[in-house]
Phi, psi and omega in degrees: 000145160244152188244143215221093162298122178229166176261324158242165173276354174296295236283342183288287174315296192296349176269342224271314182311302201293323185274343188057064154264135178315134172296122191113327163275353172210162181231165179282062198297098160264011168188194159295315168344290211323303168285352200258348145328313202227031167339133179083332172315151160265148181258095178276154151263127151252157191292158198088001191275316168333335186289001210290136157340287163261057172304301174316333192248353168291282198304359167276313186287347150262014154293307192283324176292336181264337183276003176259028197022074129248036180233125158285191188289142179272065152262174182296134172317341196265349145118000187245141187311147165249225180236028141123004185051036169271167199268162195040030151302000000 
């Protein structure tokens, strides 16, 4: 699964397009639920994702998902690893 830290589900559905993923290979993270959903997942950022709403509580759930390793890779829309989308990272 991929998973798409976004600020909206628009800004998301267009990186999900631009990559060409499939409906069913990626979700939106619109809370935390999502990720603890989705063990393992790789994570995109896109830009704007700080703006995301529930950030905090996204970026708790994937601290606690990378230190049980159960988070695949965290990247940037911009192609370089990132730093785990935690907040002040």
């Amino acid at each position: 699964m991929n998973l798409i830290y976004s600020h909206s589900y628009a800004s998301a559905r267009t990186f999900a397009l631009h990559h060409d993923f499939m409906p069913g290979d990626w979700k939106w993270i619109q809370d935390s639920n999502i990720v603890r959903q989705n063990p393992r997942a790789d994570v995109y950022r896109v830009p704007k994702w700080e703006a995301n709403p529930k950030r905090q509580k996204i970026d708790e759930a994937l601290e606690q998902a990378r230190r049980a390793r159960r988070l695949g890779t965290v990247t940037d829309a911009d192609g370089s690893p990132g730093t785990l989308g935690i907040s002040g990272a």
